[in-house]
N, C-alpha and C positions, 0 to 999 in steps of 0.2 A: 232457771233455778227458782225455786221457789223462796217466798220472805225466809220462812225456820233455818233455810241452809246459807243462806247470805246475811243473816244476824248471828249464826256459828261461824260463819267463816270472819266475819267483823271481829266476834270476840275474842278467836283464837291472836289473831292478826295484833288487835292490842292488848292481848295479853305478852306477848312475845315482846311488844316495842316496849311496855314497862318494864320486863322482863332485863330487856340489854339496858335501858334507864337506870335503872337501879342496880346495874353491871358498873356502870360506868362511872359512880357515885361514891367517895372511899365510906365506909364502914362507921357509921355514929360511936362513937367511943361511949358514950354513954348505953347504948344496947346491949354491950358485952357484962355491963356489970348488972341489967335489968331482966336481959335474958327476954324483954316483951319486943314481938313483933310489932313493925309499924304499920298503919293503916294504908292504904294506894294513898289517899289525899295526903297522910305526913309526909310518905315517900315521895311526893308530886312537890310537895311545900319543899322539902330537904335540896331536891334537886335543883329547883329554880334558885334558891338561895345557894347553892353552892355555883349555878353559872355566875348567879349576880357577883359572886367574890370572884370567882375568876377572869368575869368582866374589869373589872374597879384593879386587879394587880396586871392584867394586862394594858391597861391604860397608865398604870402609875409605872410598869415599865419600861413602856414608851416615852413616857417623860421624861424617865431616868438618863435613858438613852440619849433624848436629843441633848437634854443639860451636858453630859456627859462631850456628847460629840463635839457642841457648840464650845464649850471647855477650851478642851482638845486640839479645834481649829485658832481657835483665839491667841493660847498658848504657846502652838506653834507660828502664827502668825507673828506674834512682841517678841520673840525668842527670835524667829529668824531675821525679820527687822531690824533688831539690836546689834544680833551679827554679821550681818550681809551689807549693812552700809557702805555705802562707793568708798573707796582709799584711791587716792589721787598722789603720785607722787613723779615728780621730775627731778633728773640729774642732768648738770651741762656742764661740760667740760669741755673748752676749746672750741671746735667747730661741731661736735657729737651733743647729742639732747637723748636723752633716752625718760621714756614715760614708762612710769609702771601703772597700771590702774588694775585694781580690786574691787571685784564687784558680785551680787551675788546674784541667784539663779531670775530670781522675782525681776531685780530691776536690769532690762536688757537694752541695750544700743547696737548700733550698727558701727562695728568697728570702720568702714569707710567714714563714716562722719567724722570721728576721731583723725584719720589721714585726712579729711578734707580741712578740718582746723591746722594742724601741723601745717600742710602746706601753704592754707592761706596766710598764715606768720610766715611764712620763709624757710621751711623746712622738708626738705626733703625725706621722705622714708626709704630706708636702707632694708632693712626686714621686721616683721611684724611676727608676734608665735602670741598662741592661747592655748592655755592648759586650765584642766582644771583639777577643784582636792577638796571631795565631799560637795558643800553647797558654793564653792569661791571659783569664781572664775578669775584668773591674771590674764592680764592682757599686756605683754612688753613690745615696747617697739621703738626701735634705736632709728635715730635718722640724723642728718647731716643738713650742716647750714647752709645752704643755698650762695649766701654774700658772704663772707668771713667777716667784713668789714662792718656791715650791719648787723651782723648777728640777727641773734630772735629774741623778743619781750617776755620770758619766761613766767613774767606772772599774768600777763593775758592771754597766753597761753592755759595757764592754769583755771585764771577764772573761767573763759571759754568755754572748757573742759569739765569743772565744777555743773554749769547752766546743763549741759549736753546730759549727764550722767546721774546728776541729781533732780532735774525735773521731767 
């Protein structure tokens, strides 16, 4: 090819790309009441100043977002924290001991540990159930005194139990 048809074929070529440029660019509100055409260089100027704003609100809503997220996590985090805290509770009557503990999904044990403390006091487990309701796990488990005569220490039992579920 020679220069004249590869400098026509350049100009058609960016004519066209200003062409979808200024496609893609919404409409100066000021033109509609001046009725004057803008020059390629205004419409060049117009374009880059409308990426740059679309730049700067794509960034500020990025930010919005992570503030937003980080919120979000936060407030769910103290929220369920506040709710989910271990509940620890014992009932003994006679030679029966029954534990309830309440606990929530975040902080987890292995309920063998729990039977390995019962039994290291002197207590034997009879049946153990877990259910749970929303973010609360229960965990009951009725067991039976091993000595009658000795019974079992129900508050180091408790504290034990405390150490196990809350650290």
């Amino acid at each position: 090819m020679d220069r004249k048809t590869v400098e026509r074929n350049r100009r058609i070529n960016m004519k066209s790309l200003f062409s979808k440029l200024t496609s893609l660019i919404p409409p100066d509100p000021h033109s509609h009441l001046s009725k004057v055409s803008h020059s390629q260089e205004e419409q060049i100027d117009r374009a880059t100043a409308y990426i740059n704003e679309l730049s700067q609100n794509v960034a500020e809503l990025k930010q919005t977002k992570e503030r937003i997220t980080r919120d979000k996590k936060a407030y769910v985090e103290n929220s369920m924290s506040s709710i989910l805290r271990p509940n620890i509770q014992l009932k003994e009557s006679d030679s029966t001991l029954e534990v309830i503990i309440v606990s929530g999904m975040i902080r987890s044990f292995m309920l063998s540990q729990v039977i390995d403390i019962l039994e290291d006091e002197g207590a034997e487990v009879v049946s153990a159930n877990i259910s749970t309701k929303g973010f609360n796990i229960f965990h009951i488990i009725h067991a039976q005194v091993k000595v009658c005569r000795i019974g079992v220490e129900t508050s180091r039992i408790y504290q034990r139990l405390q150490q196990l579920i809350i650290t």
